[in-house]
N, CA, C and O atoms as a GROMACS GRO file, in nm:
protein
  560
    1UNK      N    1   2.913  -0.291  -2.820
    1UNK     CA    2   2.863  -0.201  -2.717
    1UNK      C    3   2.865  -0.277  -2.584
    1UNK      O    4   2.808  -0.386  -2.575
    2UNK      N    5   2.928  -0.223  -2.480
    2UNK     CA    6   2.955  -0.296  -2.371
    2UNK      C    7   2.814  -0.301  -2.279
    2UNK      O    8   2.729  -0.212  -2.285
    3UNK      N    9   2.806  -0.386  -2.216
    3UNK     CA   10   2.613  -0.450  -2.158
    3UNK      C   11   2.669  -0.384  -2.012
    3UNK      O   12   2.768  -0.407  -1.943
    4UNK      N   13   2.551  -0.289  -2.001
    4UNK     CA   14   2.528  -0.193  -1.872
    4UNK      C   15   2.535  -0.300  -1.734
    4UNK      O   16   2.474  -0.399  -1.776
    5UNK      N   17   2.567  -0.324  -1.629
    5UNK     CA   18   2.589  -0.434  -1.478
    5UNK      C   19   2.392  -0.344  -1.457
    5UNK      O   20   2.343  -0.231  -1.465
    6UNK      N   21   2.353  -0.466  -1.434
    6UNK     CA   22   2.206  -0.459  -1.373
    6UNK      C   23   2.269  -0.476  -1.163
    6UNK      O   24   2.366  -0.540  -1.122
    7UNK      N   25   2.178  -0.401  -1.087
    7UNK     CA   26   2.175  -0.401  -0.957
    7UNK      C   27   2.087  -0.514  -0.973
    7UNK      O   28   2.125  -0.609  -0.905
    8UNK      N   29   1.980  -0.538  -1.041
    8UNK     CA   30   1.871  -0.653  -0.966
    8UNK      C   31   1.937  -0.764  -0.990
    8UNK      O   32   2.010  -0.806  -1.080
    9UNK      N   33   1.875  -0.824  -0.839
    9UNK     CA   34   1.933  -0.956  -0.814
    9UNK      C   35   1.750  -1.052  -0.788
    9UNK      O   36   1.641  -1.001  -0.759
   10UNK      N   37   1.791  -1.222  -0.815
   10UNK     CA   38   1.687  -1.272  -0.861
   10UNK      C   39   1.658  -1.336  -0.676
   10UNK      O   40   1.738  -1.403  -0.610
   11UNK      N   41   1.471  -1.272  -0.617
   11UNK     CA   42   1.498  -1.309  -0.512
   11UNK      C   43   1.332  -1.387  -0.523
   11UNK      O   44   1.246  -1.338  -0.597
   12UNK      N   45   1.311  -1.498  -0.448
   12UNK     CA   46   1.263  -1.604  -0.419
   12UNK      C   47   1.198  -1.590  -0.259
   12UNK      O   48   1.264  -1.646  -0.172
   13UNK      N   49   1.086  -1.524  -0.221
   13UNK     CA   50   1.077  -1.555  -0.090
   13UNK      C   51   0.952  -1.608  -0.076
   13UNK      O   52   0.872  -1.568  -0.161
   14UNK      N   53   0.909  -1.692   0.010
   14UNK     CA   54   0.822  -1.774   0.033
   14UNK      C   55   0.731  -1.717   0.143
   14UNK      O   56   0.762  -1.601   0.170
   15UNK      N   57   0.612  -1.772   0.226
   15UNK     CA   58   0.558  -1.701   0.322
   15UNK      C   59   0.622  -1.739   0.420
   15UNK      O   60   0.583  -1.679   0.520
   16UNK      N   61   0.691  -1.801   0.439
   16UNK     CA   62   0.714  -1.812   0.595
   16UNK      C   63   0.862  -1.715   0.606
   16UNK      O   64   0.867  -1.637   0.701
   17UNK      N   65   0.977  -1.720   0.513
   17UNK     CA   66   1.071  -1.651   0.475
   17UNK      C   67   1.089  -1.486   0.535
   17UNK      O   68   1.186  -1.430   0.586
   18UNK      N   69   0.968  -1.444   0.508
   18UNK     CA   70   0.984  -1.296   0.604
   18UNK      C   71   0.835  -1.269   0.717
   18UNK      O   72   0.726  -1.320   0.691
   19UNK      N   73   0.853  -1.203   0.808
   19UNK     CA   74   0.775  -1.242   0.904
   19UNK      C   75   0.629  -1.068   0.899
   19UNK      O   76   0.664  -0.960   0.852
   20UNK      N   77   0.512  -1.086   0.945
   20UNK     CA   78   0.492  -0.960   0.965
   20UNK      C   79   0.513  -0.913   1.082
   20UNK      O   80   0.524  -0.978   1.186
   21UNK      N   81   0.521  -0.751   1.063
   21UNK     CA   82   0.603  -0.695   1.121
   21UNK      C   83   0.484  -0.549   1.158
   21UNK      O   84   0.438  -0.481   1.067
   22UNK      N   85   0.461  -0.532   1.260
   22UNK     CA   86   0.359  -0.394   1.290
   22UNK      C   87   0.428  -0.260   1.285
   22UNK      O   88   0.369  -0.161   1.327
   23UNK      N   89   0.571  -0.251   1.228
   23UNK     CA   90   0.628  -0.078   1.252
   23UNK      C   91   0.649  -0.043   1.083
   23UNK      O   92   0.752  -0.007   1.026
   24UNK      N   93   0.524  -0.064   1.033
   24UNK     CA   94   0.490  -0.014   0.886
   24UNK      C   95   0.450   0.156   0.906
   24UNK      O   96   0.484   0.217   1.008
   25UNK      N   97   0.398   0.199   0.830
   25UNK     CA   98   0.373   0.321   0.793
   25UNK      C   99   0.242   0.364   0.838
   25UNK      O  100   0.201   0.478   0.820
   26UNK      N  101   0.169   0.263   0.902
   26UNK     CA  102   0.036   0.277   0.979
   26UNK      C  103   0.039   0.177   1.056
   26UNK      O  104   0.083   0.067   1.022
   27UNK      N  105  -0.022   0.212   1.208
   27UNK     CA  106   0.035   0.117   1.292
   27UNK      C  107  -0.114   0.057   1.361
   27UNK      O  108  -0.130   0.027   1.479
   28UNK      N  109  -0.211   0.050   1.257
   28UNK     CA  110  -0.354  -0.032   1.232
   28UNK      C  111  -0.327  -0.153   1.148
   28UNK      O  112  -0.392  -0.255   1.174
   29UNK      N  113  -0.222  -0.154   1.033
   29UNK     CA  114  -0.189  -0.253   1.010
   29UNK      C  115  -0.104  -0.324   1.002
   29UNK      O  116  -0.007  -0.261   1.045
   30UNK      N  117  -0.066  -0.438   0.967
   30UNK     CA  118   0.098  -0.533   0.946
   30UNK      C  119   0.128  -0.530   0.784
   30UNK      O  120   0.055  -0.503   0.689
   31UNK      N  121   0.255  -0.567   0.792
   31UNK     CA  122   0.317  -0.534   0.645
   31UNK      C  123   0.429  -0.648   0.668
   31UNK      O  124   0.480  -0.683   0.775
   32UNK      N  125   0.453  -0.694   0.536
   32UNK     CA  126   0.518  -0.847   0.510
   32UNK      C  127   0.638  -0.801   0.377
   32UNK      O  128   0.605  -0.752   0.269
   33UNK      N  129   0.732  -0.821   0.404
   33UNK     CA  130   0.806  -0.783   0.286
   33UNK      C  131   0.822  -0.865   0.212
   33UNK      O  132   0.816  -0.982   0.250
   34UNK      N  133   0.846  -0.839   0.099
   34UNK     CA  134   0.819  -0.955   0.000
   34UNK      C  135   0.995  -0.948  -0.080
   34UNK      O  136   1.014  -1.021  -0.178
   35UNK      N  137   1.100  -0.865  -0.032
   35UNK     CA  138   1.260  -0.923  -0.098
   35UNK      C  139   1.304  -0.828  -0.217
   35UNK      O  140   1.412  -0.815  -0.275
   36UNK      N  141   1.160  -0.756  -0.234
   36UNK     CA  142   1.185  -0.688  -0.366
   36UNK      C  143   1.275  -0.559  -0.391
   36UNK      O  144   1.340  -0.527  -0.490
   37UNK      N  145   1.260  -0.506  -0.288
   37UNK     CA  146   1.348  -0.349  -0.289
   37UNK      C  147   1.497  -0.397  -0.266
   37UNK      O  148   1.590  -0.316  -0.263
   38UNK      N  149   1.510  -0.500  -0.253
   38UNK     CA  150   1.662  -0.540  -0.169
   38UNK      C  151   1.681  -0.595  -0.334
   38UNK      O  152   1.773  -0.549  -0.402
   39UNK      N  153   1.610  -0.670  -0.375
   39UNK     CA  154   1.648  -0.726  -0.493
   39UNK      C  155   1.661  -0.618  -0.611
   39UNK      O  156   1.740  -0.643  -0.702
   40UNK      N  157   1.600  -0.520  -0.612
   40UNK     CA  158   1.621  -0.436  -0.694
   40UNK      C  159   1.709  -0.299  -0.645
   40UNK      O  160   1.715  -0.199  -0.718
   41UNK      N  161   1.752  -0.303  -0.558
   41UNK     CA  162   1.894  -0.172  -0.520
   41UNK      C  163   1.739  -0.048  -0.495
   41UNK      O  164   1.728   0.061  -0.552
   42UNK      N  165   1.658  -0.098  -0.416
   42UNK     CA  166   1.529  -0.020  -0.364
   42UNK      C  167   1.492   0.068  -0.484
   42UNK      O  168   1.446   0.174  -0.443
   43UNK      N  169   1.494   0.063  -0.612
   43UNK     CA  170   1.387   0.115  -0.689
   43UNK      C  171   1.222   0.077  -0.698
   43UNK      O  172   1.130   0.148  -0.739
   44UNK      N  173   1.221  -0.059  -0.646
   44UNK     CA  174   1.095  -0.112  -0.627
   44UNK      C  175   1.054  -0.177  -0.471
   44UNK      O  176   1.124  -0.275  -0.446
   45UNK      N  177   0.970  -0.148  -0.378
   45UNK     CA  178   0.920  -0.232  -0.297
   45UNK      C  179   0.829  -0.295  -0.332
   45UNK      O  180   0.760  -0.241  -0.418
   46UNK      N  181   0.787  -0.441  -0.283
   46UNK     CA  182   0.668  -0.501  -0.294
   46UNK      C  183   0.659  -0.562  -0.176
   46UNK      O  184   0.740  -0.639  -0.125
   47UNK      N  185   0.516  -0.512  -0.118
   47UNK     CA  186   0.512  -0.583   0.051
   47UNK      C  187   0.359  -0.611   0.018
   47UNK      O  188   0.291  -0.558  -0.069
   48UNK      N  189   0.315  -0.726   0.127
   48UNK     CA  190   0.181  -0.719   0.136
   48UNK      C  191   0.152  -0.645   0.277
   48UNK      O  192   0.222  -0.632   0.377
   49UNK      N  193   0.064  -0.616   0.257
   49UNK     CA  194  -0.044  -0.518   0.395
   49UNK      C  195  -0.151  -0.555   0.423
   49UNK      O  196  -0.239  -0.556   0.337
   50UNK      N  197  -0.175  -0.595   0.544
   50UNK     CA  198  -0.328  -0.645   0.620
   50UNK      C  199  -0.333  -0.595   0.724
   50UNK      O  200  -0.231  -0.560   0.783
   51UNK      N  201  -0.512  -0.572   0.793
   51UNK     CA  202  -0.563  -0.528   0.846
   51UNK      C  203  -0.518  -0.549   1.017
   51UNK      O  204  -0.496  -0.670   1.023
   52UNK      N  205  -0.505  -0.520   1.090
   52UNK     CA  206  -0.444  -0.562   1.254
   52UNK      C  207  -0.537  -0.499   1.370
   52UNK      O  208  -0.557  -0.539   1.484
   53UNK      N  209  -0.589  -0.379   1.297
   53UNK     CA  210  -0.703  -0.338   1.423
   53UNK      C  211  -0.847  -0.252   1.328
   53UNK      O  212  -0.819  -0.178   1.234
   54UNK      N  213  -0.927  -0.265   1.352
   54UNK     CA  214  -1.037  -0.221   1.320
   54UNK      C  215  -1.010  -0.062   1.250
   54UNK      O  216  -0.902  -0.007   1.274
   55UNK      N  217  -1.081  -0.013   1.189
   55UNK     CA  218  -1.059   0.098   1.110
   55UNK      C  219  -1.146   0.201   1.241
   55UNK      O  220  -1.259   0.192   1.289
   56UNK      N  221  -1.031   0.297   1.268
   56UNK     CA  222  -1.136   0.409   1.378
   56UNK      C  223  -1.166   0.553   1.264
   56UNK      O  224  -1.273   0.589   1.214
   57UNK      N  225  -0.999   0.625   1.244
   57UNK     CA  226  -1.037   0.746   1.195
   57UNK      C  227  -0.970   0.672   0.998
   57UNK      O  228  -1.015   0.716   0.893
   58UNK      N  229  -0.890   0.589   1.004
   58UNK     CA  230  -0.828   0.564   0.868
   58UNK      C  231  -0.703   0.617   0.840
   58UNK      O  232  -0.619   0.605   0.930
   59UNK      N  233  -0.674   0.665   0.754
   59UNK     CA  234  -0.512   0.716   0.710
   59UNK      C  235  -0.507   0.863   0.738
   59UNK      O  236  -0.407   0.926   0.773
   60UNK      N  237  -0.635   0.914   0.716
   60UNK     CA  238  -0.638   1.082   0.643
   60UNK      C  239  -0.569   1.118   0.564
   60UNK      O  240  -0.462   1.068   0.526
   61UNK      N  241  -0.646   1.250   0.512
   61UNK     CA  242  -0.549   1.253   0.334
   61UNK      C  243  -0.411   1.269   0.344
   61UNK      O  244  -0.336   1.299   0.437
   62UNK      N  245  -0.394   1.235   0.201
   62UNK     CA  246  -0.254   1.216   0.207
   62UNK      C  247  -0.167   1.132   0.082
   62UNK      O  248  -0.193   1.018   0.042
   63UNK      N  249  -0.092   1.192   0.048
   63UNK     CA  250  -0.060   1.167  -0.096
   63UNK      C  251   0.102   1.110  -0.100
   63UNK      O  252   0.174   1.162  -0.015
   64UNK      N  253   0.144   1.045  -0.157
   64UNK     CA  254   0.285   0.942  -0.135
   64UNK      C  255   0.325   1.027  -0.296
   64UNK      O  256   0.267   1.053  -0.401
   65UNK      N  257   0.495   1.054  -0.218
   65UNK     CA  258   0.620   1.090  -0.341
   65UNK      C  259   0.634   0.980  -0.371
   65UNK      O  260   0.695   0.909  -0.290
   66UNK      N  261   0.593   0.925  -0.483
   66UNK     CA  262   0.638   0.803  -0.555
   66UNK      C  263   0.647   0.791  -0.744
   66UNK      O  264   0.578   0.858  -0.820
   67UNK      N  265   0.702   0.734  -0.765
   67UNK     CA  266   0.722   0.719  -0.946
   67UNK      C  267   0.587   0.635  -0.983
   67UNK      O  268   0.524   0.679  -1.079
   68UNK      N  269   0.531   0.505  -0.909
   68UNK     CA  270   0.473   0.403  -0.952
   68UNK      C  271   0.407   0.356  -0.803
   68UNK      O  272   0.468   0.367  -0.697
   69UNK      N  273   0.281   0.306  -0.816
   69UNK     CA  274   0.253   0.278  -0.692
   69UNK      C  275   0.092   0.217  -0.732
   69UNK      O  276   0.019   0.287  -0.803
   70UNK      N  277   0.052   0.107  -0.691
   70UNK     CA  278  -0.031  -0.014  -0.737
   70UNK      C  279  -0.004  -0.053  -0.648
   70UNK      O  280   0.098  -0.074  -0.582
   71UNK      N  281  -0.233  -0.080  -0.633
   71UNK     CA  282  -0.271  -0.163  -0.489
   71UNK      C  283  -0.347  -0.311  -0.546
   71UNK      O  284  -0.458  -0.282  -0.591
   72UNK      N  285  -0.331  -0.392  -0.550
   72UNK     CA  286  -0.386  -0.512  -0.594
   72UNK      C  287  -0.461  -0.599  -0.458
   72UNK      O  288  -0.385  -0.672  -0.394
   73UNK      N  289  -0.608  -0.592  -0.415
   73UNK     CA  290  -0.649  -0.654  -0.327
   73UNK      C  291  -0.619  -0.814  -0.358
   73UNK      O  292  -0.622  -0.872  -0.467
   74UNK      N  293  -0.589  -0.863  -0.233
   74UNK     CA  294  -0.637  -1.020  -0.237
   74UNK      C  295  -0.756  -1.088  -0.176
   74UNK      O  296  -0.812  -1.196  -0.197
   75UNK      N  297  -0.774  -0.998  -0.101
   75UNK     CA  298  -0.874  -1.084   0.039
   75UNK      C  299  -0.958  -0.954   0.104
   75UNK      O  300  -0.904  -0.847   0.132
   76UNK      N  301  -1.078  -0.979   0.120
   76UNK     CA  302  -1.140  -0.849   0.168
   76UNK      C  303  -1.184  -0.742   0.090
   76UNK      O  304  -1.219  -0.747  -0.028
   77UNK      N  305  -1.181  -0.650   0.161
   77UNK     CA  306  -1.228  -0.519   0.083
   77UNK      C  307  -1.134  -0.386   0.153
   77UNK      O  308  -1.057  -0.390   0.249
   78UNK      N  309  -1.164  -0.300   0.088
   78UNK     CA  310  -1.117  -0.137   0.154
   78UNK      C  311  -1.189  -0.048   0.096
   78UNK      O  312  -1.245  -0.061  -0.013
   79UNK      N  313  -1.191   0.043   0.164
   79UNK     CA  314  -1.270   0.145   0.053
   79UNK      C  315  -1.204   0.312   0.081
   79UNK      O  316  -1.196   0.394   0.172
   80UNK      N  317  -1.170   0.296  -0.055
   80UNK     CA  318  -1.093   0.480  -0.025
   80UNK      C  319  -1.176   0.576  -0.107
   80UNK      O  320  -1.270   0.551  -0.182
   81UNK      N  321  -1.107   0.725  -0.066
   81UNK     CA  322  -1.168   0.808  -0.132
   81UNK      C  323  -1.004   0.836  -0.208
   81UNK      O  324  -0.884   0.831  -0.179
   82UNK      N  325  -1.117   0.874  -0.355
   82UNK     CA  326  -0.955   0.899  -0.414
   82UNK      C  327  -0.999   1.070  -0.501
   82UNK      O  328  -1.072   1.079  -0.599
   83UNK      N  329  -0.930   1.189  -0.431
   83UNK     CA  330  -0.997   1.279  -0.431
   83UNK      C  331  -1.153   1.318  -0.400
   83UNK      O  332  -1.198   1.331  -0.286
   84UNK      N  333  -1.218   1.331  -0.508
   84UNK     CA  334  -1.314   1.356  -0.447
   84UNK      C  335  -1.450   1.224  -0.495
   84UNK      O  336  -1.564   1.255  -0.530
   85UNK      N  337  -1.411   1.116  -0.487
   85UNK     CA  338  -1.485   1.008  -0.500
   85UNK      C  339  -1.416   0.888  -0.441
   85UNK      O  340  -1.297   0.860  -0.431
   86UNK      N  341  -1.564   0.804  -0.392
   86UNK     CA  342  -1.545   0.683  -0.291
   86UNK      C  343  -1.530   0.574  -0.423
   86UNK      O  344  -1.579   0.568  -0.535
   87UNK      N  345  -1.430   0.489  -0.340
   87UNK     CA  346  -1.431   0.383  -0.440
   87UNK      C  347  -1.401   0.263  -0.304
   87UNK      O  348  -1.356   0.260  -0.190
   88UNK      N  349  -1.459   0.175  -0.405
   88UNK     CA  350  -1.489   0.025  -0.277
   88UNK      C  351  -1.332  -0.057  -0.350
   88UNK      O  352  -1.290  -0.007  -0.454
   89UNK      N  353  -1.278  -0.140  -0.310
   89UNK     CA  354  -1.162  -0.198  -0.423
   89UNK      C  355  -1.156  -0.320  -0.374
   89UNK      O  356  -1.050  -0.319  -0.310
   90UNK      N  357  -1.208  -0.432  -0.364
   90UNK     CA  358  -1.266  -0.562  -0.350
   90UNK      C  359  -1.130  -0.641  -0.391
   90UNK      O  360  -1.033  -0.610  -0.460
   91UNK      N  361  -1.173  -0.770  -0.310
   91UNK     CA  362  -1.063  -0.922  -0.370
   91UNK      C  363  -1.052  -0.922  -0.499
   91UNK      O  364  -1.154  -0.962  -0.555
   92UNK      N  365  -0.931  -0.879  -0.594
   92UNK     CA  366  -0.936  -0.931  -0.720
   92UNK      C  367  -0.902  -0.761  -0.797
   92UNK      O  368  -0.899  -0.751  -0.920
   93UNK      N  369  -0.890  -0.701  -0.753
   93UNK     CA  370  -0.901  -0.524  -0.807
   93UNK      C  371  -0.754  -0.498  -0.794
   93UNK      O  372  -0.673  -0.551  -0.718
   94UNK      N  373  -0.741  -0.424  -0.867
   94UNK     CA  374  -0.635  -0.343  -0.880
   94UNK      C  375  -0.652  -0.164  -0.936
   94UNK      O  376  -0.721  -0.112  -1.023
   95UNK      N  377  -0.557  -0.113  -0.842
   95UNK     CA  378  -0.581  -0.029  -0.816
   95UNK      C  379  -0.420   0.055  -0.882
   95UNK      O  380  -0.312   0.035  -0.826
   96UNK      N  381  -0.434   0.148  -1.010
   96UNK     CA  382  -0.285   0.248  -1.007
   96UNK      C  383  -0.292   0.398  -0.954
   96UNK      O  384  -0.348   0.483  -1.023
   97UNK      N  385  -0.245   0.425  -0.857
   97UNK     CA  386  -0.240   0.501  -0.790
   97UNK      C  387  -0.157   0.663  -0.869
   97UNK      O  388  -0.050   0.707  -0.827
   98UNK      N  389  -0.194   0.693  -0.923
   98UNK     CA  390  -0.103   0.787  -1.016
   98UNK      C  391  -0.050   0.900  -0.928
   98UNK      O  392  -0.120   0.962  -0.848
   99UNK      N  393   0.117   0.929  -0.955
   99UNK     CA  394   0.186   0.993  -0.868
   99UNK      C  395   0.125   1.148  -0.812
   99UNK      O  396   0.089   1.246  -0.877
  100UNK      N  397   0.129   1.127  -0.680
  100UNK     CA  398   0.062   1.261  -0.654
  100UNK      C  399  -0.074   1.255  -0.589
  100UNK      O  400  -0.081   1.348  -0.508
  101UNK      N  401  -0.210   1.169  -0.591
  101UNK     CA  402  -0.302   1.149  -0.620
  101UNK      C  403  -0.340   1.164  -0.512
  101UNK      O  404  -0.252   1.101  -0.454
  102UNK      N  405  -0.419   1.206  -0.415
  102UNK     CA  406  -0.472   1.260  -0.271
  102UNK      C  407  -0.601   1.115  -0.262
  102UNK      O  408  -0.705   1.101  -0.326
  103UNK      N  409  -0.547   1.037  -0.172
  103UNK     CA  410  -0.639   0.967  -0.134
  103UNK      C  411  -0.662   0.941   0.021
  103UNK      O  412  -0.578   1.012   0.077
  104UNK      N  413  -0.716   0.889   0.094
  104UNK     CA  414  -0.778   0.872   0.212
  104UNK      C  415  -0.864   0.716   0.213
  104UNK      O  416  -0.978   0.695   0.171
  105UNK      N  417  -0.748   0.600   0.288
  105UNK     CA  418  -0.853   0.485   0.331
  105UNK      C  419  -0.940   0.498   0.440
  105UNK      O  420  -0.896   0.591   0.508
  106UNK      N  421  -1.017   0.464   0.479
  106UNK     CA  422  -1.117   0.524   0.564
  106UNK      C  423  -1.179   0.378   0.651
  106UNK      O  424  -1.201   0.363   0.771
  107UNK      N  425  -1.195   0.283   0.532
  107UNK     CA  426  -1.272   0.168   0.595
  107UNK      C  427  -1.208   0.008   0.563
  107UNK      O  428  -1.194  -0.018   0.443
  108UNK      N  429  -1.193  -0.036   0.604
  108UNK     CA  430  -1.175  -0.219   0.566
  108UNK      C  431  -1.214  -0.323   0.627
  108UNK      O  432  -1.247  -0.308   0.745
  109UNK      N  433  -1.222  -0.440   0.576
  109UNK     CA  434  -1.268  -0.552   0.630
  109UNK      C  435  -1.186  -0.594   0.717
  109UNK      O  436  -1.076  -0.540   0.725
  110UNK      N  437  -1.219  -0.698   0.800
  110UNK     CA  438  -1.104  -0.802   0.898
  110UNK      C  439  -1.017  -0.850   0.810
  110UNK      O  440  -0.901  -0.808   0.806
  111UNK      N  441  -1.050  -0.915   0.754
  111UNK     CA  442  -1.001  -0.974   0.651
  111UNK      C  443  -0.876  -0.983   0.496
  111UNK      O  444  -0.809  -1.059   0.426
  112UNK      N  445  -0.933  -0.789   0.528
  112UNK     CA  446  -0.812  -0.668   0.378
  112UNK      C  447  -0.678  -0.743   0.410
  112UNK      O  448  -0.625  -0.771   0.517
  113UNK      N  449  -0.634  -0.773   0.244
  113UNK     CA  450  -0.517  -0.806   0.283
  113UNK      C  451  -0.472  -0.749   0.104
  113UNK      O  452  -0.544  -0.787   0.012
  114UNK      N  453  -0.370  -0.673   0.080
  114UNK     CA  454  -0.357  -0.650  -0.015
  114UNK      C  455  -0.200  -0.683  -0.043
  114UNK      O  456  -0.125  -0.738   0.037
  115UNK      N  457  -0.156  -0.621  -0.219
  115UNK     CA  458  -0.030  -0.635  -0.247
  115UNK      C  459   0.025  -0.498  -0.306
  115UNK      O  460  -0.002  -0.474  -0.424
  116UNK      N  461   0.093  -0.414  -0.240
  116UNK     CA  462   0.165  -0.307  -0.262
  116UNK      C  463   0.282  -0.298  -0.360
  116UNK      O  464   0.373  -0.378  -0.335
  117UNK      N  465   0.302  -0.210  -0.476
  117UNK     CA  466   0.395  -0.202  -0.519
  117UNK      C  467   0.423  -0.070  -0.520
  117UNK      O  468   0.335   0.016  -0.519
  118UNK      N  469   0.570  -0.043  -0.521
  118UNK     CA  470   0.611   0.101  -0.505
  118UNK      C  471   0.705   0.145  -0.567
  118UNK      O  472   0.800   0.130  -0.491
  119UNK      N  473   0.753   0.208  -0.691
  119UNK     CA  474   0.866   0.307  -0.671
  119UNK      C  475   0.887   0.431  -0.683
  119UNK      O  476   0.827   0.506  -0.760
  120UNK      N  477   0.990   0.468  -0.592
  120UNK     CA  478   1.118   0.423  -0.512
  120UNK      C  479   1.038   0.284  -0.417
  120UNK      O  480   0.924   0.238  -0.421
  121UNK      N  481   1.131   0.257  -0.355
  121UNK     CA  482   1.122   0.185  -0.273
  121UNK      C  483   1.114   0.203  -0.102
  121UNK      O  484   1.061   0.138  -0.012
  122UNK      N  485   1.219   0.364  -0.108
  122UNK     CA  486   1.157   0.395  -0.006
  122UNK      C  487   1.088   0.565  -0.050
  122UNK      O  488   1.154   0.654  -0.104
  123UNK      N  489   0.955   0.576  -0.013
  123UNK     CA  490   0.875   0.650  -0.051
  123UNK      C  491   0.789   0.736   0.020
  123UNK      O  492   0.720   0.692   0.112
  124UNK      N  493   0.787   0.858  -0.014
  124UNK     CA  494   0.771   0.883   0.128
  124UNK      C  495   0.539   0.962   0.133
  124UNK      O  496   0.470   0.981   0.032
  125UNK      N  497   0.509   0.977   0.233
  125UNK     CA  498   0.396   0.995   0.218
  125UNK      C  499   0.378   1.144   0.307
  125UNK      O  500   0.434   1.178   0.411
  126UNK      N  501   0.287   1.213   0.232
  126UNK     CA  502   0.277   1.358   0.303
  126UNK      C  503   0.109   1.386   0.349
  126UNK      O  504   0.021   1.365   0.265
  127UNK      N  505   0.077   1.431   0.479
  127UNK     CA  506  -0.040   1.443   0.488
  127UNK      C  507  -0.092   1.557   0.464
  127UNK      O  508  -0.037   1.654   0.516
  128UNK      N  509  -0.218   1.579   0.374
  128UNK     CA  510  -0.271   1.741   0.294
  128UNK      C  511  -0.383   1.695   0.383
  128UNK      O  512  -0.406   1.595   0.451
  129UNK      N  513  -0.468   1.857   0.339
  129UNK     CA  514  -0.605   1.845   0.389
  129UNK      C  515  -0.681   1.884   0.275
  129UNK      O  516  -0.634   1.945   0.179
  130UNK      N  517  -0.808   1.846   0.288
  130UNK     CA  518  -0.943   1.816   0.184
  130UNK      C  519  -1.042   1.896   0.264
  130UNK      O  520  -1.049   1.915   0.386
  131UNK      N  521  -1.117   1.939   0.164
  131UNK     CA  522  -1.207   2.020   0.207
  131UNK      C  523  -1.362   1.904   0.199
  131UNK      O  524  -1.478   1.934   0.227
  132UNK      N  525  -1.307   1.765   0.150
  132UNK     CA  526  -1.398   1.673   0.090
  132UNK      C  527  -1.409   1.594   0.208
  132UNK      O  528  -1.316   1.557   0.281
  133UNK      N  529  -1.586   1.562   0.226
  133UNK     CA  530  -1.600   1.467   0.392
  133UNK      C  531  -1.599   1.318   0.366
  133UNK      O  532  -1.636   1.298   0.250
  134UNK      N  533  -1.577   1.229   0.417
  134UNK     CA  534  -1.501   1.117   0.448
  134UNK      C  535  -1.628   1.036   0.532
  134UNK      O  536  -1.665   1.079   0.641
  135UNK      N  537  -1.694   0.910   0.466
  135UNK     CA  538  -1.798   0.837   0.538
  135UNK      C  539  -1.739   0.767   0.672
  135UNK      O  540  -1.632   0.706   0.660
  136UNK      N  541  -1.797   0.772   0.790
  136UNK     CA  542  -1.741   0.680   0.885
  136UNK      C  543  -1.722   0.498   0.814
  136UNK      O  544  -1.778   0.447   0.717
  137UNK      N  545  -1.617   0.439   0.914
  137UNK     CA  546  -1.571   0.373   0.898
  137UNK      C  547  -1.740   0.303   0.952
  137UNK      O  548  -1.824   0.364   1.018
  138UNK      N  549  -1.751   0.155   0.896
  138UNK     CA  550  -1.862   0.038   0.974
  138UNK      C  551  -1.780  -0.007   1.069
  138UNK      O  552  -1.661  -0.032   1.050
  139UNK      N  553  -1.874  -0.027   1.238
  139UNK     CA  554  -1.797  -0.071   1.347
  139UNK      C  555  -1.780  -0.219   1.284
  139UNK      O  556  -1.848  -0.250   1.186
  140UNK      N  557  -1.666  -0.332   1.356
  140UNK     CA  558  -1.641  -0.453   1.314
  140UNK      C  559  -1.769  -0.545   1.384
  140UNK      O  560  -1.775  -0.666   1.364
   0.00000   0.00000   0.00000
């Protein structure tokens, strides 16, 4: 039986290797690519995301076309609503985002710095509305 050609290629990037970059998908925070969607023919992204300006209004709802999608904090905190419940998701949490799932970040530390995984790779996010109210963000 002849062995299927794999697209993924084996990629190695270090921190200094890719730079952050502020023209992410929210422009409160920075996003760091981590090699992965390129290495995999974009079925998968993996970027990290940190905080760049204080939380005013947050994301608003809004739910991402995606297959797979996992938030793994490193540093800090965030706290979303994921439908109709608040959840805090601390250094060390992980988070699976199941396709479809209406959430809203609202608040984070200086500090939030998380690790995104996604597929597709490029994915796209749609904003709905909730009839569900949303705690203010804490000033910094």
């Amino acid at each position: 039986m002849p062995e299927t050609p794999s697209v993924n290629t084996f990629s190695h990037v270090k921190p200094g290797d890719t730079p952050w970059v502020d023209d992410g998908v929210r422009a409160f925070f920075q996003y760091r690519d981590l090699g992965v969607a390129n290495a995999t023919g974009g079925r998968v992204i993996a970027q990290l995301v940190r905080a760049r300006e204080a939380p005013e209004k947050g994301t608003g709802w809004h739910r991402h076309q995606a297959d797979f999608h996992i938030v793994l904090m490193l540093k800090g905190w965030a706290k979303f609503m994921y439908e109709d419940r608040e959840h805090l998701v601390a250094a060390g949490d992980c988070v699976h985002q199941r396709p479809g799932i209406t959430h809203y970040l609202f608040d984070y530390s200086p500090d939030m710095e998380y690790l995104e995984v996604v597929g597709p790779a490029h994915f796209s996010t749609v904003e709905v509305e909730s009839g569900v109210a949303v705690p203010e963000p804490a000033p910094w």
